[in-house]
C-alpha positions in Angstrom: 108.5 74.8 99.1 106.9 78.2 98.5 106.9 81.3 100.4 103.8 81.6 102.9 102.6 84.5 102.1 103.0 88.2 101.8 105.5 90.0 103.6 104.5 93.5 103.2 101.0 94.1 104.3 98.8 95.7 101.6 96.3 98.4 102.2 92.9 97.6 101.0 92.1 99.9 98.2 89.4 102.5 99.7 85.7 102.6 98.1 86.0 105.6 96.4 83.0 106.9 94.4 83.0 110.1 91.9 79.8 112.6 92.5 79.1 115.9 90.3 79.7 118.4 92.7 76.5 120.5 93.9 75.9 124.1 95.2 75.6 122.8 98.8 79.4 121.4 98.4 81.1 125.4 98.3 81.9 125.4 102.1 83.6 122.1 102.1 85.5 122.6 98.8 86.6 126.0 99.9 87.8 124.6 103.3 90.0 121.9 101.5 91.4 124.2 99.4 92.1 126.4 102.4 94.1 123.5 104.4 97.7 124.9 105.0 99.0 122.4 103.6 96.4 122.7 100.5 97.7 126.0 100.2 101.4 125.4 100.6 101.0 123.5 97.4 99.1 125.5 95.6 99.9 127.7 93.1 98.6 131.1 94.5 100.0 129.6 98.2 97.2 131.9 99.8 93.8 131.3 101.4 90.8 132.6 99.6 88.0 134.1 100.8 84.2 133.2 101.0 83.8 135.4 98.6 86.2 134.8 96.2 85.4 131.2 96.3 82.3 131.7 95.8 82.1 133.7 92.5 85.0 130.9 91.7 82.7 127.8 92.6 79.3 129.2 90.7 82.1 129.8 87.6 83.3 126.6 87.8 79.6 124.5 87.5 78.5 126.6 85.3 81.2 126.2 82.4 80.7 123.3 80.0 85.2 123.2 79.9 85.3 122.2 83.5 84.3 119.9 85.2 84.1 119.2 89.4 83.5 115.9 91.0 83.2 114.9 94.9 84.9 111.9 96.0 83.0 109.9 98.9 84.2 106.8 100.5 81.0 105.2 102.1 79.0 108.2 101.8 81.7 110.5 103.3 83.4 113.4 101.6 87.1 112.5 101.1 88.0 114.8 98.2 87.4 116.5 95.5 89.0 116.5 91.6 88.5 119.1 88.6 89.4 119.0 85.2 89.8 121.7 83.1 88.9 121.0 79.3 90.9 122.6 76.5 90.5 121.0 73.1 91.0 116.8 73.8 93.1 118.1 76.7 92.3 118.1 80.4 94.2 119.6 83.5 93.7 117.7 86.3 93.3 119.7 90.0 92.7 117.2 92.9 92.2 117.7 96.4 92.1 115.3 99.4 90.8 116.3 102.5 92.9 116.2 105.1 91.1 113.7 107.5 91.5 110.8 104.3 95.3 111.5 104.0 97.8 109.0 103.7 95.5 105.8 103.1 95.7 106.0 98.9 92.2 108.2 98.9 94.2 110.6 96.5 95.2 108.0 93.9 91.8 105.6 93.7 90.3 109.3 93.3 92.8 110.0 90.1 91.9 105.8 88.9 88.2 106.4 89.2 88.6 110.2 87.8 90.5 108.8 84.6 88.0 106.1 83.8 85.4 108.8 83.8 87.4 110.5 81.3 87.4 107.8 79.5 83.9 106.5 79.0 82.8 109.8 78.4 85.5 110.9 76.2 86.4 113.9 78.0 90.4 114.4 77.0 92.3 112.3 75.1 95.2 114.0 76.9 95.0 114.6 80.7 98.0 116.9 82.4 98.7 117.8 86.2 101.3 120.7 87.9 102.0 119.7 91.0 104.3 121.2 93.5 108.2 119.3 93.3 107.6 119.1 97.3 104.2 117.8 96.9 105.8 114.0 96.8 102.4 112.1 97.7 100.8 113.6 94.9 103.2 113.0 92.2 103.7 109.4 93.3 99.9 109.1 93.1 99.9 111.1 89.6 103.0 108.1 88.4 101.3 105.1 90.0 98.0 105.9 87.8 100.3 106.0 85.3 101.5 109.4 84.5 104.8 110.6 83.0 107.3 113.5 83.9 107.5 115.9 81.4 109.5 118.7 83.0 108.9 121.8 85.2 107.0 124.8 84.6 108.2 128.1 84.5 106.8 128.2 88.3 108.9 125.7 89.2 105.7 123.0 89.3 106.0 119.5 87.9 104.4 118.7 84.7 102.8 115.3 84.0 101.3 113.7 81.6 99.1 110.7 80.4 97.9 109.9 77.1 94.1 108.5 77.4 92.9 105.6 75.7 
C-alpha cells in the first residue's frame, strides 16, 4: 500500500509576470533598492539619492546593453530584474520587494527572466554576484539552475548558467 500523500506541504508557485519597466516605475525601483536590507547586500551598501537614481534610471532605459523588467504578481509590483548585456553575456541584478519576501517571488522572477533571455536571445551566458550572506538569493540563483564559480575580489559570489 502506497503512501497517502505529501508530507511536506508545497507552496504554490506565485503568478509572476515580466513587464519592461517605464518612467513612472523610478520611485518604486529606487525604494527597493533603498530597503536596508537591499542595501546590506549590495555592492555600494549605501542608499542613493533621488537624484542619483534618477540620472541612473533614465541611463538605464535608454541603453540598448541593459535591460529592466517589473515583476507583478496579479497586477502588483513584487520586483524588479536587470540584465546587463556584454557580448552573449548578461549580468543579472534582481530585486524583490520586501512585502513579497520569502514566498519564492525572487526565483519564479529569475525562471520567467531566463526564458525571456531565451526567446529573445539576449545572452547565451547569464552571471550573478551576490552577497555570500545573501543565502535566499543564491539558493534562488542554484534552484534555477545556476553554478558556483568562485568569489570576486569583493568578496561576492559568482554564478553562472550557460543558456540554451
Amino acid at each position: 500500500m502506497g503512501r497517502p500523500g505529501s508530507l511536506t506541504s508545497e507552496r504554490a508557485h506565485p503568478d509572476v509576470t515580466l513587464r519592461v519597466a517605464r518612467e513612472d516605475d523610478v520611485s518604486l525601483i529606487r525604494s527597493w533598492r533603498n530597503d536596508a536590507d537591499a542595501i546590506q547586500f549590495s555592492v555600494s551598501a549605501r542608499p542613493v539619492s533621488d537624484a542619483e537614481h534618477a540620472r541612473w534610471f533614465s541611463a538605464t532605459l535608454n541603453d540598448p546593453r541593459k535591460v529592466l523588467w517589473v515583476a507583478e504578481e496579479q497586477g502588483v509590483a513584487v520586483g524588479q530584474v536587470r540584465i546587463d548585456l556584454d557580448g552573449d553575456t548578461g549580468i543579472f541584478s534582481i530585486a524583490v520587494a520586501p512585502s513579497a519576501r520569502g514566498r519564492g517571488v525572487g526565483k519564479e522572477m529569475l525562471r520567467r527572466a531566463l526564458a525571456e533571455i531565451t526567446r529573445l536571445r539576449l545572452a547565451t551566458t547569464m552571471t550573478a554576484l551576490t552577497h555570500p550572506d545573501n543565502v535566499a538569493s543564491i539558493r534562488a540563483f542554484e534552484q534555477v539552475g545556476f553554478t558556483r564559480r568562485g568569489v570576486s575580489e569583493a568578496g561576492f559570489v559568482i554564478l553562472d548558467l550557460r543558456v540554451v
